[in-house]
DOGU-385028 format. One record per residue (C-alpha): residue in three letters; residue number from 1; x, y, z. Coordinates in nm, 3 decimals. Example, Ala and Ser with C-alpha at 12.3 -4.5 7.8 and 13.67 -1.06 7.14 Angstrom:
VOKE;ALA;1;1.230;-0.450;0.780
VOKE;SER;2;1.367;-0.106;0.714
// end
This chain:
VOKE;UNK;1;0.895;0.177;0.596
VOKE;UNK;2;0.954;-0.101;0.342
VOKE;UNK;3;1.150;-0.025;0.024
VOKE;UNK;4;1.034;0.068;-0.314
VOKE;UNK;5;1.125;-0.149;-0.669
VOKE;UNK;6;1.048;0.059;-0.937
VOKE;UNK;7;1.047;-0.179;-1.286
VOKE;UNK;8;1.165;0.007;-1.585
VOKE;UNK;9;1.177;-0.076;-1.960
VOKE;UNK;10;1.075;-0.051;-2.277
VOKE;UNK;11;0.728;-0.143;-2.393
VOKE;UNK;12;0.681;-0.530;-2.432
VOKE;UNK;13;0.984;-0.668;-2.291
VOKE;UNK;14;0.782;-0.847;-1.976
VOKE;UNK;15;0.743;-0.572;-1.733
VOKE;UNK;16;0.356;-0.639;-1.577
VOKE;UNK;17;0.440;-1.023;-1.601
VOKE;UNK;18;0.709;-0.951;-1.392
VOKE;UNK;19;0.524;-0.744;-1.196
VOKE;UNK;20;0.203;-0.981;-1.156
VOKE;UNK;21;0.459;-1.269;-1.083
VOKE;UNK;22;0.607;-1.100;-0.776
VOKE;UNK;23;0.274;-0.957;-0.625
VOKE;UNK;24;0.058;-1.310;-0.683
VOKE;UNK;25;0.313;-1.548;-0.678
VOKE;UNK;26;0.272;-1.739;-0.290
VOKE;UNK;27;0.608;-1.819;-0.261
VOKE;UNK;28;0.769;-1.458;-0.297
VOKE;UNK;29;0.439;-1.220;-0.182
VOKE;UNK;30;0.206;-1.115;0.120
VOKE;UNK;31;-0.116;-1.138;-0.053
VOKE;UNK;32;-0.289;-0.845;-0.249
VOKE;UNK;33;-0.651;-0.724;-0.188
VOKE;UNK;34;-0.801;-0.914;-0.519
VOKE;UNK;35;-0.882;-0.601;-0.771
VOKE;UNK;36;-0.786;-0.280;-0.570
VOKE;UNK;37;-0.461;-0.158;-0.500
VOKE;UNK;38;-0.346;-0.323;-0.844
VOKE;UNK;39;-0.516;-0.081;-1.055
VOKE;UNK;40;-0.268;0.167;-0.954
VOKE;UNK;41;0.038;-0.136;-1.050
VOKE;UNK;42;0.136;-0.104;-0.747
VOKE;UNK;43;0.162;-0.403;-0.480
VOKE;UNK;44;0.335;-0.554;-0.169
VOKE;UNK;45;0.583;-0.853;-0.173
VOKE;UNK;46;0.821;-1.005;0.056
VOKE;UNK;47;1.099;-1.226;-0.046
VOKE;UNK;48;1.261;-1.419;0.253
VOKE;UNK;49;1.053;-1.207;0.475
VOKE;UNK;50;1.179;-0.878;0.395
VOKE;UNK;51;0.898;-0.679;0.222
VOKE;UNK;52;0.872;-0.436;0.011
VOKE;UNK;53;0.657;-0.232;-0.253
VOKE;UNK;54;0.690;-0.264;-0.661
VOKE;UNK;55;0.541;-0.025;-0.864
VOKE;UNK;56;0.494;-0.144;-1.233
VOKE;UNK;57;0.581;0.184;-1.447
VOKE;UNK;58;0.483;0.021;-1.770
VOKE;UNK;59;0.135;0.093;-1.709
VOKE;UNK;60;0.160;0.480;-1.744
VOKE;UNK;61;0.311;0.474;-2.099
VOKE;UNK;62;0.126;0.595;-2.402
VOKE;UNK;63;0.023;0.388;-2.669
VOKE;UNK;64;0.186;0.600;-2.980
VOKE;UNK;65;0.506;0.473;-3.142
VOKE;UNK;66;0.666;0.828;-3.174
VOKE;UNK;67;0.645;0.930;-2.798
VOKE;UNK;68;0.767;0.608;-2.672
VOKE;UNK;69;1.097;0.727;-2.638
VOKE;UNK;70;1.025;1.082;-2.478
VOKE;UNK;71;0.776;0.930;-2.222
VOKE;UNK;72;0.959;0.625;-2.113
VOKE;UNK;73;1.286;0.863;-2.048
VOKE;UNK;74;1.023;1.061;-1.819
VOKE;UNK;75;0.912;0.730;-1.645
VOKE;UNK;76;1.251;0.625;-1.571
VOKE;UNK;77;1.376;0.932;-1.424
VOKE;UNK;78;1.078;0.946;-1.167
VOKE;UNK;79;1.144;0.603;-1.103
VOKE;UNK;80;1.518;0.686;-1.063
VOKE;UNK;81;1.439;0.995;-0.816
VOKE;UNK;82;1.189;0.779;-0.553
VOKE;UNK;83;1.301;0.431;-0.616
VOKE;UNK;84;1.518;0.238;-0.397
VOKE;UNK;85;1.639;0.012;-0.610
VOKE;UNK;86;1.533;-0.032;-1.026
VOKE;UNK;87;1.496;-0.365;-1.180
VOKE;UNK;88;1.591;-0.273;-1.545
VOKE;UNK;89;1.393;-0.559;-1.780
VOKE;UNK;90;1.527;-0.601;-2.119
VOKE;UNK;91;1.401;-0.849;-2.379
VOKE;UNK;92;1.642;-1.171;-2.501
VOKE;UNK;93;1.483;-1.241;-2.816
VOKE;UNK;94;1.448;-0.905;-2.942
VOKE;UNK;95;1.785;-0.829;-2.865
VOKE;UNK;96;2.004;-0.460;-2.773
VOKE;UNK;97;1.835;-0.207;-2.880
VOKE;UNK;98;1.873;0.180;-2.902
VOKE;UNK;99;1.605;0.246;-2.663
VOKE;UNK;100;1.776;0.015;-2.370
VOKE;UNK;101;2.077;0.195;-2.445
VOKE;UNK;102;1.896;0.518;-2.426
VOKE;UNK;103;1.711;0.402;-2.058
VOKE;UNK;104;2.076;0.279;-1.943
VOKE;UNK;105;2.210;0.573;-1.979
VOKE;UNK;106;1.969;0.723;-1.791
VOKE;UNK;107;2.036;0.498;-1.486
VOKE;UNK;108;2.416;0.476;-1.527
VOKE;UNK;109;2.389;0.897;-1.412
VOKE;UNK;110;2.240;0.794;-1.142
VOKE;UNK;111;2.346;0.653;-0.811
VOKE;UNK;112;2.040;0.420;-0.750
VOKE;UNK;113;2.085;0.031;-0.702
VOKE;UNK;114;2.027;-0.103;-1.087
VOKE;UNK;115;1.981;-0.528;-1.151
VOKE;UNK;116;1.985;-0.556;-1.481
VOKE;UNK;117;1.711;-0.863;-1.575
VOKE;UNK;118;1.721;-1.043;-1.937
VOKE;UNK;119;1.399;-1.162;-1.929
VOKE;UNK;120;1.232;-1.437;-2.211
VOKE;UNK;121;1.529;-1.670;-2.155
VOKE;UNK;122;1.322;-2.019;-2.213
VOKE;UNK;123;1.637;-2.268;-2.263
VOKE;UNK;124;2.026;-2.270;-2.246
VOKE;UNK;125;2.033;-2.132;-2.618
VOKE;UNK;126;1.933;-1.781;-2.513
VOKE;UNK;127;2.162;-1.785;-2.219
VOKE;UNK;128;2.397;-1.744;-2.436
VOKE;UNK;129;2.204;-1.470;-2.646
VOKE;UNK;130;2.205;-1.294;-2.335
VOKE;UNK;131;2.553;-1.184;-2.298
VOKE;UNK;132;2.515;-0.870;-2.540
VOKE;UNK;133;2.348;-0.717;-2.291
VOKE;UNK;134;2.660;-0.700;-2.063
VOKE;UNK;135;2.757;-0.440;-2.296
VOKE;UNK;136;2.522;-0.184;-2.121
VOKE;UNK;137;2.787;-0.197;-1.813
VOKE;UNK;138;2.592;-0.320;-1.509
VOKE;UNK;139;2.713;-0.570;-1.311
VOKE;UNK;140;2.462;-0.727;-1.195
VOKE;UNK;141;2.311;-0.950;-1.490
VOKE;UNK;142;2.028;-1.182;-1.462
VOKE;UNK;143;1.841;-1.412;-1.657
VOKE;UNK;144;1.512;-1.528;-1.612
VOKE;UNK;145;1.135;-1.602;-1.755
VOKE;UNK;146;0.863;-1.392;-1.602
VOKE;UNK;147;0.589;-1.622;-1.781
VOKE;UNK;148;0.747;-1.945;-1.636
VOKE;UNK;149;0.950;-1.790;-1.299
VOKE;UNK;150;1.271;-1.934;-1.372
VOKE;UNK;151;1.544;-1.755;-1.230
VOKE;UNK;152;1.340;-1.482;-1.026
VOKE;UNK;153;1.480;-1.644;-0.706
VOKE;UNK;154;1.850;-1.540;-0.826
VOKE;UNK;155;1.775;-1.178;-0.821
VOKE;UNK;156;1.543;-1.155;-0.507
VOKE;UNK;157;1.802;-1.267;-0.304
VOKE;UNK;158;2.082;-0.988;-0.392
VOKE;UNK;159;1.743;-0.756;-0.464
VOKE;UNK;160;1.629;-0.795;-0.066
VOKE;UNK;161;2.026;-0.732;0.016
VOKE;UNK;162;2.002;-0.421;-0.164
VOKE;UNK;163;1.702;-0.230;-0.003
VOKE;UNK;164;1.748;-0.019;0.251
VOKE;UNK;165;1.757;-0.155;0.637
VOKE;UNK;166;1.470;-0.096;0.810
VOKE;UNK;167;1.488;0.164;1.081
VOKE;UNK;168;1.345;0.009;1.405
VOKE;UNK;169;1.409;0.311;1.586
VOKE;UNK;170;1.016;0.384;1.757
VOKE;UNK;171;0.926;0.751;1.730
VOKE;UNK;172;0.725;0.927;1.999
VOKE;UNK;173;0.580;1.075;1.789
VOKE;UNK;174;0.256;0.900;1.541
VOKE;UNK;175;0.292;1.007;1.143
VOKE;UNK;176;-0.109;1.084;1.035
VOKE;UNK;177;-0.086;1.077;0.630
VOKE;UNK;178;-0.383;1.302;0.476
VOKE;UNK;179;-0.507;1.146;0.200
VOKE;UNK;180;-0.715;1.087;-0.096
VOKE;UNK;181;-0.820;1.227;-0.457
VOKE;UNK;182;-0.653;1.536;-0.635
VOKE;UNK;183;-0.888;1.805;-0.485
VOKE;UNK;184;-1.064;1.629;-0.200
VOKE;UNK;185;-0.981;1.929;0.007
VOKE;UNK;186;-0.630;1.756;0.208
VOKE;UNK;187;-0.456;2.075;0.197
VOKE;UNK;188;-0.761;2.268;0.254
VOKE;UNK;189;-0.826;2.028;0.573
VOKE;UNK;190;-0.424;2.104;0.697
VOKE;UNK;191;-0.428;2.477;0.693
VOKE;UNK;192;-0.743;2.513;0.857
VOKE;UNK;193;-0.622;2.303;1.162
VOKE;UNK;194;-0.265;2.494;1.191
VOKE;UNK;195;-0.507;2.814;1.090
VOKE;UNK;196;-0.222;2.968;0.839
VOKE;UNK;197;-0.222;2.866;0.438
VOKE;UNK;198;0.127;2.715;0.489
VOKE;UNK;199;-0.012;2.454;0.165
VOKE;UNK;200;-0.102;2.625;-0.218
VOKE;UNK;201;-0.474;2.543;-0.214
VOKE;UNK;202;-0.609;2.606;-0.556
VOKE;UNK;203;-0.933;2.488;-0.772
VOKE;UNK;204;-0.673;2.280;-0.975
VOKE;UNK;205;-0.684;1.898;-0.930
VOKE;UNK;206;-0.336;1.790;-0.826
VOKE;UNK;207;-0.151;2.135;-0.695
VOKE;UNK;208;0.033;1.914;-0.434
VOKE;UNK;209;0.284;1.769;-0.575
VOKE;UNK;210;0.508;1.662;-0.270
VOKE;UNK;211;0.433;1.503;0.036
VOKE;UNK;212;0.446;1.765;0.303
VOKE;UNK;213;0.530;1.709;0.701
VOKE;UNK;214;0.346;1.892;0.929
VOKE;UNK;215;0.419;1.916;1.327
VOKE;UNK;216;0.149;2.020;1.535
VOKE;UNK;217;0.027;1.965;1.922
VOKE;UNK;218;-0.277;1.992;1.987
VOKE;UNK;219;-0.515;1.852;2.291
VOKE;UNK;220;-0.209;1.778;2.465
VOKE;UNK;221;-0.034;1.598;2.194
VOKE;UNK;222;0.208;1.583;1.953
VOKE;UNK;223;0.205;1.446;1.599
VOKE;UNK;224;0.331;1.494;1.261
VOKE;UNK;225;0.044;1.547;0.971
VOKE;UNK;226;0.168;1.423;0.625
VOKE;UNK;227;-0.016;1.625;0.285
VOKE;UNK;228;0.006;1.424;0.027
VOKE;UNK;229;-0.031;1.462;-0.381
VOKE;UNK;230;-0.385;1.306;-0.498
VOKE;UNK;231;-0.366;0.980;-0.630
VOKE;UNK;232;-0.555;0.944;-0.989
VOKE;UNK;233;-0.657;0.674;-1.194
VOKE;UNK;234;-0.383;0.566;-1.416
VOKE;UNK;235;-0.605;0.699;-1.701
VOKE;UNK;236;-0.662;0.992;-1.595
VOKE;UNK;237;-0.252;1.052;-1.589
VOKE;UNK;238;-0.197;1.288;-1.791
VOKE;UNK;239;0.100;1.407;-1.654
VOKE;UNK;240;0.395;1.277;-1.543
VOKE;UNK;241;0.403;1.464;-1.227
VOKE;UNK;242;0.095;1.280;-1.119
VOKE;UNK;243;0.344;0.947;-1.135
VOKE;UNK;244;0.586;1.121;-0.907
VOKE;UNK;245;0.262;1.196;-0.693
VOKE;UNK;246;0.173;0.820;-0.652
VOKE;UNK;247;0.522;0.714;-0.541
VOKE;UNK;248;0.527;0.997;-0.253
VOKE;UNK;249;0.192;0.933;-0.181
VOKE;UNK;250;0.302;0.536;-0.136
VOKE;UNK;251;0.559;0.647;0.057
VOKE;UNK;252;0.387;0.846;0.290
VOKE;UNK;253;0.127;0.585;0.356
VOKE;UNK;254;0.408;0.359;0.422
VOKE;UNK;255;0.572;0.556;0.613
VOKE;UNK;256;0.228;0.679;0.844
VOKE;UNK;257;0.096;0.535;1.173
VOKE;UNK;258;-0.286;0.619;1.068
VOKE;UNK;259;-0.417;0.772;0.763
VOKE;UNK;260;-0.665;1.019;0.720
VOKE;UNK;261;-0.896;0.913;0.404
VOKE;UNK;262;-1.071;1.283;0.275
VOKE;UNK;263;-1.293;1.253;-0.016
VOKE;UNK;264;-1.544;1.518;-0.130
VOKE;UNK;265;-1.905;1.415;-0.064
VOKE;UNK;266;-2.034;1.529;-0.402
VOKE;UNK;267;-1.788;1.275;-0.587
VOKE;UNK;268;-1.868;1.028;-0.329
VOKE;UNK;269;-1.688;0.771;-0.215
VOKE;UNK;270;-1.605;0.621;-0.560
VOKE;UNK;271;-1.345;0.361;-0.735
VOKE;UNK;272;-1.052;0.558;-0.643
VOKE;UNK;273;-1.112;0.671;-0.279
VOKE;UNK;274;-1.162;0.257;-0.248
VOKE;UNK;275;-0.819;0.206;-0.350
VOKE;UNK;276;-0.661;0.422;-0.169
VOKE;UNK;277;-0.860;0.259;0.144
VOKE;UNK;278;-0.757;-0.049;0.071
VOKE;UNK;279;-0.421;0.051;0.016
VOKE;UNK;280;-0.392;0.219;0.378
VOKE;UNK;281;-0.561;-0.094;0.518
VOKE;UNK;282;-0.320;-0.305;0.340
VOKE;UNK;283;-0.021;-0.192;0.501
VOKE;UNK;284;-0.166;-0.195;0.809
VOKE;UNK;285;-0.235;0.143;0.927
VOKE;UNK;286;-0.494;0.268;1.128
VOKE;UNK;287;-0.772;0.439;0.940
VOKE;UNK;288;-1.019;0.758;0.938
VOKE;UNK;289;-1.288;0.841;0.641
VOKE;UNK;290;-1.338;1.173;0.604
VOKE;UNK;291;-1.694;1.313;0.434
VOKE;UNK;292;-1.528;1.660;0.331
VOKE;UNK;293;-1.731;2.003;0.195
VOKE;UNK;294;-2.032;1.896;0.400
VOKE;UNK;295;-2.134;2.205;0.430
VOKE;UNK;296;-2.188;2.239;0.062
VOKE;UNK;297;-2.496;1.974;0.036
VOKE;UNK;298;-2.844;1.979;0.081
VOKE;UNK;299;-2.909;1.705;0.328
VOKE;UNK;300;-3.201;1.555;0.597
VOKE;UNK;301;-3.133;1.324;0.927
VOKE;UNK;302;-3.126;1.044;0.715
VOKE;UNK;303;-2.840;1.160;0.492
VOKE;UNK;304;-2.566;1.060;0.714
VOKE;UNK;305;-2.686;0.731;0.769
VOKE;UNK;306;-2.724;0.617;0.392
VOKE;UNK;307;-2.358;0.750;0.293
VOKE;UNK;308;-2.230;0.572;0.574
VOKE;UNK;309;-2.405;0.248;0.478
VOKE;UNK;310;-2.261;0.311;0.150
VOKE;UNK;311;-1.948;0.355;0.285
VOKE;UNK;312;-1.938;0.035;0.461
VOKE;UNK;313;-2.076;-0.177;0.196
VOKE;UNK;314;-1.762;-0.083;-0.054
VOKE;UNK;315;-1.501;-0.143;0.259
VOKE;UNK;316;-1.694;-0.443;0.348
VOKE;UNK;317;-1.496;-0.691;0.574
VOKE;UNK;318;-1.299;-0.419;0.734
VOKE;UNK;319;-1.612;-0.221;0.838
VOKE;UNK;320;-1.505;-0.136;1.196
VOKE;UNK;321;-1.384;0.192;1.047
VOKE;UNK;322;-1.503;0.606;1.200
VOKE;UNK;323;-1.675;0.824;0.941
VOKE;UNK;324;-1.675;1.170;1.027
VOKE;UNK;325;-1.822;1.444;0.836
VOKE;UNK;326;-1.618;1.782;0.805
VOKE;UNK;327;-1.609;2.065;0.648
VOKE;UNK;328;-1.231;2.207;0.563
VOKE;UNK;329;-1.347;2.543;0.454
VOKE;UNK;330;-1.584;2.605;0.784
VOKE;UNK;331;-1.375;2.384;1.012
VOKE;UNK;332;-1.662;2.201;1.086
VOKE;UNK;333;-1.565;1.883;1.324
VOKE;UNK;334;-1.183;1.901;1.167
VOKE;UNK;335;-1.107;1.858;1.541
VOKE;UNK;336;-1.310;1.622;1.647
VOKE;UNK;337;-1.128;1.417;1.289
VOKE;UNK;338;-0.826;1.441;1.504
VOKE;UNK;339;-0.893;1.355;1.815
VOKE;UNK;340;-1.051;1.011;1.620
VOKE;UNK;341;-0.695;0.990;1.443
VOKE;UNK;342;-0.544;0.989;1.811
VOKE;UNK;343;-0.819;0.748;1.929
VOKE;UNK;344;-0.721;0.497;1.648
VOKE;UNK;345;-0.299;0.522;1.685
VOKE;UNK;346;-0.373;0.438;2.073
VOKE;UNK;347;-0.601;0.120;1.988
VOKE;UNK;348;-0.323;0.063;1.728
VOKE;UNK;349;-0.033;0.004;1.994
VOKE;UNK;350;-0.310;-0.135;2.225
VOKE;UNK;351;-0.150;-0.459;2.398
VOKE;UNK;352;-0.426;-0.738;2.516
VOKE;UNK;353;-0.228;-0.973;2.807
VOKE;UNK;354;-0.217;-1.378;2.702
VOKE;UNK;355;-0.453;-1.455;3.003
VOKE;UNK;356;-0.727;-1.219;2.953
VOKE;UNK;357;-0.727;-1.269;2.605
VOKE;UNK;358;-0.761;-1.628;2.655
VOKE;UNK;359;-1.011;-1.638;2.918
VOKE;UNK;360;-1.234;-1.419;2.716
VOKE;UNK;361;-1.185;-1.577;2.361
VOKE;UNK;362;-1.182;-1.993;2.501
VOKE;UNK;363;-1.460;-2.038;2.618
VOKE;UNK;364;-1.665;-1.848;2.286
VOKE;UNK;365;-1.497;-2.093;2.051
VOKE;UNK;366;-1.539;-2.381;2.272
VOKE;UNK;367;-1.940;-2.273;2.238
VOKE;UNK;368;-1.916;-2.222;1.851
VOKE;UNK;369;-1.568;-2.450;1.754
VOKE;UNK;370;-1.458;-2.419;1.392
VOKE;UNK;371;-1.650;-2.671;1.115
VOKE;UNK;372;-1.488;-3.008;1.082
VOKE;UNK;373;-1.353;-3.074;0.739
VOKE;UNK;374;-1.297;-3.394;0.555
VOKE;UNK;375;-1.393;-3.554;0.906
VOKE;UNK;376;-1.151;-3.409;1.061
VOKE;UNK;377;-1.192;-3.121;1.395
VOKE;UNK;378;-0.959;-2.894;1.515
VOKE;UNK;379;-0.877;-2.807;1.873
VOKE;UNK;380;-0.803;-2.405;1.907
VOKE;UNK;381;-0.551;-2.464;2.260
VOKE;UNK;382;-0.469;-2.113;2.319
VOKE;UNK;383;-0.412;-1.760;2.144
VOKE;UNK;384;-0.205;-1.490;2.223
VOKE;UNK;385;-0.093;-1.137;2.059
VOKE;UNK;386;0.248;-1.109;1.909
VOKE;UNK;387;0.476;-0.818;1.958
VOKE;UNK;388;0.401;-0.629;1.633
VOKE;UNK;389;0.378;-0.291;1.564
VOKE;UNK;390;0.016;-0.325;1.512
VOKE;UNK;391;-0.242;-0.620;1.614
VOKE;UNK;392;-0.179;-0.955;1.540
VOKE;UNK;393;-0.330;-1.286;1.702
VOKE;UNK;394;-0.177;-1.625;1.629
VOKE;UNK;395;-0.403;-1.917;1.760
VOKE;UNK;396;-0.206;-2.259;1.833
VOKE;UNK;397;-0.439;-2.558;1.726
VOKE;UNK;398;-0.399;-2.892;1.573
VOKE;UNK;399;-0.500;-2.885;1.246
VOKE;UNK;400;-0.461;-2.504;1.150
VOKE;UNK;401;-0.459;-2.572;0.741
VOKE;UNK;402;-0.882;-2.659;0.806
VOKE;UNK;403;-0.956;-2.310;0.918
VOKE;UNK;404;-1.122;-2.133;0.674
VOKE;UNK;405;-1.124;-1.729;0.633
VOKE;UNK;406;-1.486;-1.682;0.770
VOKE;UNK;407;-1.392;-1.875;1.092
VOKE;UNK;408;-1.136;-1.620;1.084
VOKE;UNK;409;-1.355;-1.356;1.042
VOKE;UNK;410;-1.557;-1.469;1.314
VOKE;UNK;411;-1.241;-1.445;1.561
VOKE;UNK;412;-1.158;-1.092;1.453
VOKE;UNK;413;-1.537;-1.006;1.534
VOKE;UNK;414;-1.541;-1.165;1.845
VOKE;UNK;415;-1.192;-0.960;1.969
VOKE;UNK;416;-1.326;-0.641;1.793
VOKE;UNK;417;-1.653;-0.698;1.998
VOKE;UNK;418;-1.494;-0.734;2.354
VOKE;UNK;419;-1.210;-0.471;2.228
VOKE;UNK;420;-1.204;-0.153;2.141
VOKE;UNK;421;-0.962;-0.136;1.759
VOKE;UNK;422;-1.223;0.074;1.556
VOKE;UNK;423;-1.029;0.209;1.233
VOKE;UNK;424;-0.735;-0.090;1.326
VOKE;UNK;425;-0.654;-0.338;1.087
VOKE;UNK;426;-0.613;-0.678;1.282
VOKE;UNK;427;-0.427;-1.007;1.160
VOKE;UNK;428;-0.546;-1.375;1.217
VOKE;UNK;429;-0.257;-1.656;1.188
VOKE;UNK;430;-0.329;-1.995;1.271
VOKE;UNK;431;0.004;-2.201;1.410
VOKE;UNK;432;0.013;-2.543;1.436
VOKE;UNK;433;0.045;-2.685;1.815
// end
């Protein structure tokens, strides 16, 4: 599982800039899903090639001058409890003030990895401004310009040293993560498969509020189901609990080999169900939609076929993706969901050999090559999968820089077409040879 950067701060001192600049920024970022998981300022980066997750906690602050100081003190200690490590943005130009003293306090109790980032410094001048804030007794001290980027290399490097190591220790057994909106029915869908209420299932949106391991063998295997806390639009946040929700629920996502998506079929499968999606997809995890409270709809033959079609329109290009529809409360095809969720980890760690991949993919682009550009054609030599944890294809051709993302499209199609990786996200990379 990557590490989590939580930014903290007061209002206005640069926070989302710094967060936009390290989730868009080429150099410094694996690139985002335009318009999705962003909404929840949250997003995946990798300096150096070490990734990891930054959550942006600026967004879930309210707008009135008198609570500023009560809510961000919340915010911070969430951040404090899941982070990793805290990037702790304070504001040059405006100077010390009572309320960075106040947050630095806060992380000085705690034992979490602090870098402590000056951020506005434009020219040499404010260098020099900066040195106040050594006062607040951390000791590491950067400056930098979010707008601009200067500086932000400085602290990546000692921020990538910082996060935890990654433990490349392979477990037997696959992580499932149930997820999806406050109320969707997850814990609902859990205790009717282990058939005891071990999870508080109430009418109340957002009763979870941890993410909860479950073991369980069943159909001859073993696997660990993951509950986790509903993830709401950041408007709907009332609470701060429901930020503490989002970070375990990022976590457990991370941390998953295939996630579960539940929604309820009344809401549909809306803004928020997309996100989460997207953010499953994102990190690379195998995927399941689940239609929950069937059983509560009037429906014909036809109805299963539109709400899929809806489905795949808003998940549209990943559409390879099963759509079952349950019913948590009846246990209506709850174990036919898992024996899907098996089906997917299995095409997950499925392993194509160089020759048969080659002798099936060759000759197909050799029939439909990618479009010359500026003149110029490329040769595809050969292709192979790469030892990852979850599919990836290079192809070795000349001029790999004059591919273009729907000839990439078409060779994902044509391996999901000979190969079975329904609900498996699947990389293209195009190497130069």
């Amino acid at each position: 599982m990557s590490g989590i950067v939580a930014i903290v701060g007061r209002p206005n001192v640069g926070k989302s800039t710094l967060f936009n600049r390290l989730i868009e920024r080429k150099e410094a970022i694996v690139d985002e899903v335009s318009g999705v998981t962003r909404d929840r300022h949250y997003g995946k980066s990798d300096w150096n090639g070490i990734e990891f997750s930054v959550i942006d906690t600026g967004g879930y602050l309210p707008s009135s001058d008198d609570v500023f100081q009560k809510e961000i003190d919340k915010q911070v200690i969430l951040a404090i409890d899941e982070a990793d490590v805290i990037l702790f943005l304070v504001d040059v130009k405006d100077g010390l003030t009572g309320i960075d003293q106040s947050i630095a306090d806060l992380l000085h109790k705690s034992s979490k990895e602090t870098l402590l980032l000056v951020n506005k410094v434009d020219n040499s001048k404010l260098i020099d401004d900066s040195n106040e804030f050594y006062s607040l007794g951390f000791e590491n001290l950067f400056c930098l310009s979010s707008i601009n980027g200067s500086g932000t290399g400085d602290f990546l490097d000692l921020l990538v040293q910082k996060l935890p190591k990654e433990d490349l220790t392979v477990s037997d057994v696959p992580k499932f993560a149930v997820v999806g909106r406050p109320n969707a029915g997850k814990s609902s869908f859990i205790n009717s498969l282990i058939g005891k209420d071990r999870f508080i299932v109430t009418d109340v949106a957002g009763t979870t509020r941890d993410s909860l391991y479950t073991r369980y063998n069943q159909f001859g295997f073993e696997f660990e189901l993951i509950d986790t806390a509903g993830i709401r639009r950041k408007t709907k946040v009332s609470e701060n609990i429901e930020f503490y929700s989002i970070l375990r629920s990022i976590k457990a996502i991370e941390n998953s080999d295939t996630c579960l998506i539940i929604f309820d079929v009344e809401r549909g499968f809306d803004s928020q169900v997309q996100n989460i999606f997207w953010l499953a997809a994102k990190n690379k995890k195998g995927v399941v939609i689940l239609v929950n409270k069937w059983d509560t709809i009037s429906k014909d033959y036809l109805t299963s076929k539109q709400i899929e079609e809806e489905i795949t329109s808003k998940i549209a290009p990943f559409v390879d993706v099963p759509v079952v529809f349950i019913s948590a409360y009846t246990k209506q095809r709850i174990f036919d969901a898992i024996k899907i969720a098996i089906k997917v980890n299995e095409r997950r760690n499925y392993k194509i050999s160089t020759k048969k991949l080659n002798d099936l993919i060759l000759p197909i682009i050799e029939q439909k090559p990618p479009p010359s550009t500026k003149g110029k054609y490329v040769k595809i030599k050969f292709c192979r999968q790469l030892p990852t944890k979850y599919p990836q294809f290079a192809f070795y051709c000349n001029l790999p820089q004059y591919i273009k993302e729907p000839y990439k499209r078409f060779l994902e199609n044509q391996i999901r077409k000979n190969y079975d990786f329904t609900g498996v996200p699947i990389d293209i990379f195009l190497r130069k040879k």
